[in-house]
Backbone as a chain_set.jsonl record, in Angstrom:
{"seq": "XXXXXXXXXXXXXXXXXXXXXXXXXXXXXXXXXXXXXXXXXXXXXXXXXXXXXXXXXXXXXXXXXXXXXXXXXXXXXXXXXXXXXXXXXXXXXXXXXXXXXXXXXXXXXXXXXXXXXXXX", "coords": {"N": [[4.191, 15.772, 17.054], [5.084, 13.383, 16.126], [6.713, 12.561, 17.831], [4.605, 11.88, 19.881], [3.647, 9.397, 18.812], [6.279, 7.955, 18.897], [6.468, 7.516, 21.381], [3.665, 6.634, 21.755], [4.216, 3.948, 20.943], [6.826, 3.047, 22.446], [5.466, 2.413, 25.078], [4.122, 0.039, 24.059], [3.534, -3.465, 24.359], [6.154, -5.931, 23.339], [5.658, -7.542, 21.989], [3.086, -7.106, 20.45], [4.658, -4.389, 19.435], [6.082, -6.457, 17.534], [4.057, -7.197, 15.819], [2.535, -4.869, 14.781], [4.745, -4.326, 13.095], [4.913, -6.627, 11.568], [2.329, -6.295, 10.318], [2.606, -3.893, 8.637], [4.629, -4.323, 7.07], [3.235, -6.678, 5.011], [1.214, -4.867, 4.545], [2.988, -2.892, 2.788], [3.213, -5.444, 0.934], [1.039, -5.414, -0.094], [0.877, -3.264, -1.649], [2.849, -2.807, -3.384], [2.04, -5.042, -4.768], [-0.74, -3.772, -5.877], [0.386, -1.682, -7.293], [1.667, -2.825, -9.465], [-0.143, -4.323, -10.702], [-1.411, -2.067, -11.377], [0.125, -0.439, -13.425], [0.81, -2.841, -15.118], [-1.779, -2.888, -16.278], [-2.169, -0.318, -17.236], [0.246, 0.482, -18.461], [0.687, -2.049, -20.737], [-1.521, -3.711, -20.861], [-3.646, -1.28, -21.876], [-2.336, -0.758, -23.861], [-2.548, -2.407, -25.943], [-5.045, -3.21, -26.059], [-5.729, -0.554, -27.75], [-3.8, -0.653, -29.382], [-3.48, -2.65, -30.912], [-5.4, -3.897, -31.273], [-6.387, -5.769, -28.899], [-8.374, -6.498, -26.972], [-8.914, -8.128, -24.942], [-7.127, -8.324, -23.058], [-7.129, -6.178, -21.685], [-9.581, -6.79, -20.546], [-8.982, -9.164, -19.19], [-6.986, -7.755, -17.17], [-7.674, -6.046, -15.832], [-9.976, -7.107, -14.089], [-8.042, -8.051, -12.318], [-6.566, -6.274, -11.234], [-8.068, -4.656, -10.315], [-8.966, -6.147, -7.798], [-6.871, -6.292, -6.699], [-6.601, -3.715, -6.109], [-8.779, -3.61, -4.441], [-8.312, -4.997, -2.376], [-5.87, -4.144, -0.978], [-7.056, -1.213, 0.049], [-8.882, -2.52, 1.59], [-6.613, -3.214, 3.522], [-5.208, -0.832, 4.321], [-7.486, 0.762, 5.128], [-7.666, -1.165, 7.842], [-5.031, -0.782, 8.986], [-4.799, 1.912, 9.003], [-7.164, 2.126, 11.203], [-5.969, 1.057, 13.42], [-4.42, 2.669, 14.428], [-1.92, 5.183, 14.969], [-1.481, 6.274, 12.91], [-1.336, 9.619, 11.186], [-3.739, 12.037, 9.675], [-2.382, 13.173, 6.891], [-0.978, 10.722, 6.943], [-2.136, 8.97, 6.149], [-3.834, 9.86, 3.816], [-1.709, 10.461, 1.674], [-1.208, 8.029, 1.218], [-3.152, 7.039, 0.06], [-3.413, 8.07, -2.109], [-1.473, 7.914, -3.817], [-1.998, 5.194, -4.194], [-3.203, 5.759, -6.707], [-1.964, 6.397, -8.145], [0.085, 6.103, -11.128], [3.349, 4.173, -10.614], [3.084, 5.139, -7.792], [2.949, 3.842, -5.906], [5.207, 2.654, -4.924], [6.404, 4.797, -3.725], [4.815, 4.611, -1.651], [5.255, 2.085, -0.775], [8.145, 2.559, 0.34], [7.567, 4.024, 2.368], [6.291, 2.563, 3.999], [8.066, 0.737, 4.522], [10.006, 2.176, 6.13], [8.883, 3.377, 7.963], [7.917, 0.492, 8.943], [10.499, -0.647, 9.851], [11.315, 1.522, 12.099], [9.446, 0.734, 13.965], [10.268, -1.654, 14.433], [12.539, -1.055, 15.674], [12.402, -0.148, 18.192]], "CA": [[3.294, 14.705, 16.668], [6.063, 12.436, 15.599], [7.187, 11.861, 19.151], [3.533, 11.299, 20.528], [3.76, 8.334, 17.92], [7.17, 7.094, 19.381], [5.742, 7.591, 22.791], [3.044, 5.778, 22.412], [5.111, 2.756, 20.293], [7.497, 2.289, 23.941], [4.303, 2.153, 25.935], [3.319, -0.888, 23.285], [4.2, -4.349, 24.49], [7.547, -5.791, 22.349], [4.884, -8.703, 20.716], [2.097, -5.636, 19.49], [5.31, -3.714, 18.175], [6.016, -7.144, 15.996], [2.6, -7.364, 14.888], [2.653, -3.741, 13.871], [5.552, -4.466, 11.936], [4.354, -7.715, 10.274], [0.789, -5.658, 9.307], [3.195, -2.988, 7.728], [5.015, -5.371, 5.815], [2.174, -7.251, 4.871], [0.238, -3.957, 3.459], [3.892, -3.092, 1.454], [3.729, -5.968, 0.074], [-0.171, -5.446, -0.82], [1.158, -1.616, -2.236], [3.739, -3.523, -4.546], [0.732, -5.854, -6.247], [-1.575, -3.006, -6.69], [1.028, -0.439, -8.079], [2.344, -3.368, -10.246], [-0.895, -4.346, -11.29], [-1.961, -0.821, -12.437], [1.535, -0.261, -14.172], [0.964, -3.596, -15.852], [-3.166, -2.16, -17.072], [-2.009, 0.724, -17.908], [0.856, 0.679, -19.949], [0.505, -3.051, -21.572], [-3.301, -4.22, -21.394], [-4.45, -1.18, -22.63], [-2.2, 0.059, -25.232], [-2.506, -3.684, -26.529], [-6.266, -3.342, -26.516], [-5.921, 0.058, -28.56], [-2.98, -0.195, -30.531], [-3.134, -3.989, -31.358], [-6.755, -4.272, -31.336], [-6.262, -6.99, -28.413], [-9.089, -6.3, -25.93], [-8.802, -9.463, -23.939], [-5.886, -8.054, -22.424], [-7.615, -5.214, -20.435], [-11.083, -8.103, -19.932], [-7.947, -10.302, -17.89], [-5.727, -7.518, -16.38], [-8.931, -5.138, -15.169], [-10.404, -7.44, -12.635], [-6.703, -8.825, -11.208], [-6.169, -4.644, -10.741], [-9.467, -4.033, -9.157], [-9.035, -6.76, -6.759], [-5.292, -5.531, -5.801], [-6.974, -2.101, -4.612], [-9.751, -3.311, -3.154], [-7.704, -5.431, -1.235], [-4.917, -2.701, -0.311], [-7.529, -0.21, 0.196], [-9.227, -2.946, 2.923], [-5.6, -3.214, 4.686], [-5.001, 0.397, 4.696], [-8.201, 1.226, 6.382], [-8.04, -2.056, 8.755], [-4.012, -0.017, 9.493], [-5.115, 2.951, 10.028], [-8.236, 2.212, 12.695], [-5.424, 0.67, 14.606], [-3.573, 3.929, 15.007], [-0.64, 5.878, 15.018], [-1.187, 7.228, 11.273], [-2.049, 10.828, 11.059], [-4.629, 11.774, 8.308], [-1.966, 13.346, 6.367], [-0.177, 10.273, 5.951], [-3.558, 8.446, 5.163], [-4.347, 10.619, 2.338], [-0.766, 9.937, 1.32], [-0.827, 6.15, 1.289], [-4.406, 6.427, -0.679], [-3.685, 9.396, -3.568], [-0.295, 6.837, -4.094], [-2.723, 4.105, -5.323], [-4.109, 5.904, -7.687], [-1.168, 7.184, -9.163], [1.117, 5.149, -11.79], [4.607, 4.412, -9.788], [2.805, 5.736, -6.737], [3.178, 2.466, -4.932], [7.04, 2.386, -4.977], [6.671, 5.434, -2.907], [3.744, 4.207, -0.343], [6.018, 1.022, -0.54], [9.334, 3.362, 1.123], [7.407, 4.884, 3.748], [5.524, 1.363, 5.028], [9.375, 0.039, 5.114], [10.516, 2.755, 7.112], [7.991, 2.967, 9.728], [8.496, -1.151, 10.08], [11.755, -0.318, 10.378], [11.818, 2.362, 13.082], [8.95, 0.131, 14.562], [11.72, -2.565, 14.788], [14.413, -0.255, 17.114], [11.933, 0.546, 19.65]], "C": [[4.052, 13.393, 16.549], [6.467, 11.598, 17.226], [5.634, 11.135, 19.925], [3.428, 9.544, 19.698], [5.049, 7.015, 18.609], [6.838, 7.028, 21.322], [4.762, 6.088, 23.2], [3.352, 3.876, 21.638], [5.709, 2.303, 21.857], [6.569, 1.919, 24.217], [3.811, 0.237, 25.342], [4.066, -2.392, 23.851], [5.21, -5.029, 23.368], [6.033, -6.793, 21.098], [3.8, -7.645, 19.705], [3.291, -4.75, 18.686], [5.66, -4.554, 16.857], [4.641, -6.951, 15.235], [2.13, -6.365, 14.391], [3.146, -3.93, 12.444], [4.971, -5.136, 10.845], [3.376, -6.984, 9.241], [1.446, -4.505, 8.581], [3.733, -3.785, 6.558], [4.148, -6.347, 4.936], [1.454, -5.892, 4.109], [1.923, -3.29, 2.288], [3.579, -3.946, 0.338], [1.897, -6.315, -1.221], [-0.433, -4.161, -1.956], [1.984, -2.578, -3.443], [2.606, -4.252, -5.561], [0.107, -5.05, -6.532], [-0.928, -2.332, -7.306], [1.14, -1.767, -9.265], [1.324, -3.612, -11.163], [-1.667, -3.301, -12.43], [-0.692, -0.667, -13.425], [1.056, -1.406, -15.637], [-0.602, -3.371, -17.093], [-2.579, -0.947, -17.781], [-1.344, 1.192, -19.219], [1.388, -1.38, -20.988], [-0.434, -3.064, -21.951], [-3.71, -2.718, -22.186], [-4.346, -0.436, -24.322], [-2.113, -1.491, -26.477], [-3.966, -3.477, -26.978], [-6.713, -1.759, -28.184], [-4.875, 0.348, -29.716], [-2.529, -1.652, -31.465], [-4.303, -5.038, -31.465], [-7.509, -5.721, -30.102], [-7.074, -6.755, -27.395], [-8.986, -7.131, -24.881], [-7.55, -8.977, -22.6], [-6.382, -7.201, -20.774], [-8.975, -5.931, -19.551], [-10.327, -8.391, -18.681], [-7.701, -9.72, -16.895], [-6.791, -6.229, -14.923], [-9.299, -5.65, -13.792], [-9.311, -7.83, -11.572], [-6.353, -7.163, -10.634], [-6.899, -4.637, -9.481], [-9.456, -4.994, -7.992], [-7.559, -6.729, -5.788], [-6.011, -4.253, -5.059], [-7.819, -2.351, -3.843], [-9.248, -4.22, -1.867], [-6.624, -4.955, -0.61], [-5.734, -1.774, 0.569], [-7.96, -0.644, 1.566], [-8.185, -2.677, 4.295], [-5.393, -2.168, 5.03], [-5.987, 1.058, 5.833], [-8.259, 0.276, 7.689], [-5.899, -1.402, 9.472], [-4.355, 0.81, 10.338], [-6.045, 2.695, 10.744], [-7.134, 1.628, 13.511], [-4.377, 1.529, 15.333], [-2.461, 3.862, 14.473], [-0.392, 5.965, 13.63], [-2.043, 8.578, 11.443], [-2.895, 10.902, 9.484], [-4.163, 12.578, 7.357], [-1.3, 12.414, 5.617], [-0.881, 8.935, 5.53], [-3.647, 9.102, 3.887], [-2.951, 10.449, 1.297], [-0.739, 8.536, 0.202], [-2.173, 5.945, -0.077], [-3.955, 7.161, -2.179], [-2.59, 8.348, -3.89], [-0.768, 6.041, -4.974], [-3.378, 4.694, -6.533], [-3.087, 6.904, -8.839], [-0.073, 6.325, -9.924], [2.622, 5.303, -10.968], [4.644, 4.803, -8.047], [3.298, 5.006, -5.619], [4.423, 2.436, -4.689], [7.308, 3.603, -3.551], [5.785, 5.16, -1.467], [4.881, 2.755, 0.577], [7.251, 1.487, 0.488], [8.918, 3.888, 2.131], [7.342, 3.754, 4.481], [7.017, 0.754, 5.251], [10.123, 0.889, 6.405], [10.066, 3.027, 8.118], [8.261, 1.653, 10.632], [9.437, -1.083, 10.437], [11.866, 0.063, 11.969], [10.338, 1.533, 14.092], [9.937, -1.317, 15.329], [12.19, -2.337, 15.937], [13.668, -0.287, 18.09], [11.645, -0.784, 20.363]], "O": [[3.506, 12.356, 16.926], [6.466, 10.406, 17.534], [5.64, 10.013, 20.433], [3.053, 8.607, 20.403], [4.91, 5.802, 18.762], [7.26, 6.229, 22.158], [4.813, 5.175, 24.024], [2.691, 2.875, 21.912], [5.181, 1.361, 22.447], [6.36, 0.821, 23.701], [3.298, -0.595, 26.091], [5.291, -2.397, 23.732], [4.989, -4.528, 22.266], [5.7, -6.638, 19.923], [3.834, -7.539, 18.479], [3.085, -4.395, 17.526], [5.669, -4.134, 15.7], [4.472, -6.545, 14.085], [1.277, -6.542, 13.522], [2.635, -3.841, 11.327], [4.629, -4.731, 9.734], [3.411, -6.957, 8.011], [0.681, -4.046, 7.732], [3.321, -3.834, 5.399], [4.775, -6.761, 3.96], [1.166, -6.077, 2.927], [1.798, -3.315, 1.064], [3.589, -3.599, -0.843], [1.66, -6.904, -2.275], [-1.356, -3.999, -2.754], [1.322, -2.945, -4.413], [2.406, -4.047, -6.759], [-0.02, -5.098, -7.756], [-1.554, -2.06, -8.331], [0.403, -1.461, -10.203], [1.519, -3.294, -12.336], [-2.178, -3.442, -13.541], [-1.066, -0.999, -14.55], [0.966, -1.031, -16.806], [-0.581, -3.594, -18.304], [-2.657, -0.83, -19.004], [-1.695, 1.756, -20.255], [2.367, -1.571, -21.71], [-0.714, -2.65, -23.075], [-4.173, -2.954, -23.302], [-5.074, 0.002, -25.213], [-1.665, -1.448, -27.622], [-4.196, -3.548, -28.185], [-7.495, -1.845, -29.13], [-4.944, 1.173, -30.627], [-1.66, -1.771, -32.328], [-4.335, -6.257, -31.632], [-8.542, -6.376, -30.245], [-6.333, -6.78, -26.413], [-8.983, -6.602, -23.769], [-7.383, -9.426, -21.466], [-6.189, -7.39, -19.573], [-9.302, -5.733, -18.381], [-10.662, -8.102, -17.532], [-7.858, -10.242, -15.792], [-6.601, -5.865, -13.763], [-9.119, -5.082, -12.714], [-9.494, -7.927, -10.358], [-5.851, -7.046, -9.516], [-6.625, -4.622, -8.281], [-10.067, -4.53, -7.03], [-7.33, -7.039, -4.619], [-5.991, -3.918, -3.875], [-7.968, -1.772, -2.767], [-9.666, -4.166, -0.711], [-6.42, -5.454, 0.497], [-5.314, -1.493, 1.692], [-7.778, 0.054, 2.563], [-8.446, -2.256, 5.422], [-5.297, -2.115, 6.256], [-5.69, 1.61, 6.893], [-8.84, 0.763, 8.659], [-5.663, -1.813, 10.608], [-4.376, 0.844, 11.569], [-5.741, 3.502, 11.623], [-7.474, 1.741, 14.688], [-3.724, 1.305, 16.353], [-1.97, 2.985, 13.763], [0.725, 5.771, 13.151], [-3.227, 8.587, 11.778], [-2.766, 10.161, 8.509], [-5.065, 13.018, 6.646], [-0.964, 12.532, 4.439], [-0.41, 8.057, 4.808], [-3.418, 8.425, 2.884], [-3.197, 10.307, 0.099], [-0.42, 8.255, -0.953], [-2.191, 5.041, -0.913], [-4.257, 6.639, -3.252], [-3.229, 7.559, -4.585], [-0.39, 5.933, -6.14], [-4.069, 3.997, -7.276], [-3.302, 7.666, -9.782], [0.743, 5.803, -9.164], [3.035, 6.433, -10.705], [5.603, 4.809, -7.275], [3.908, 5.432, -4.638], [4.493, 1.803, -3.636], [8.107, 3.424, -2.632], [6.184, 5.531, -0.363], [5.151, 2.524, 1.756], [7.368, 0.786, 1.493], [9.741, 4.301, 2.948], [8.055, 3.633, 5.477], [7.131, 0.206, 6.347], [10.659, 0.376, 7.387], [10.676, 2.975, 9.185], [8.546, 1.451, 11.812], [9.561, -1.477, 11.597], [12.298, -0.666, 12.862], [10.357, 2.009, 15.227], [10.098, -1.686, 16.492], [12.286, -3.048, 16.937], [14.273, -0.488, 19.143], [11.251, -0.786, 21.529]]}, "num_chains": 1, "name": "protein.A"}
């Protein structure tokens, strides 16, 4: 499977392999704001709202979250329709967001694909 992937990467003119890249780097760096964002809900806003009575915290940090995933979640699916992700490492990239720290690891794969998108 892996090779049908680098297969059809040669085949790709050199300017479509940058513009791969860029849209990888570009959804990293949309994995980094949503993980950071949930990290920052999770363990500030809401132990502020229940252990410091400070609700405002989770009001502020809630909608800046929800608009990190739904704008990750857009790039991910506007990624994958353009190919060469299997729907293993879709389901990957998505269960990630929804897991505290998850992003750090969605973040290491999307570098190493741009990467090995790079060499070819």
């Amino acid at each position: 499977m892996m090779e049908r992937r680098t297969m059809e990467r040669r085949t790709m003119a050199p300017q479509q392999v940058m513009e791969d890249r860029g849209q990888m780097l570009r959804m990293r760096t949309a994995c980094l704001v949503e993980g950071g964002t949930l990290i920052l809900l999770l363990f500030v806003a809401v132990p502020l709202k229940h252990l410091a009575g400070f609700p405002d915290a989770v009001k502020a940090m809630g909608p800046v979250h929800g608009l990190a995933f739904l704008t990750y979640l857009w790039m991910l699916v506007r990624m994958v329709s353009a190919g060469g992700w299997s729907r293993g490492e879709t389901i990957k990239l998505f269960v990630a967001a929804m897991v505290p720290f998850g992003a750090f690891f969605s973040a290491r794969t999307l570098t190493r694909r741009a990467a090995s998108a790079a060499t070819l």
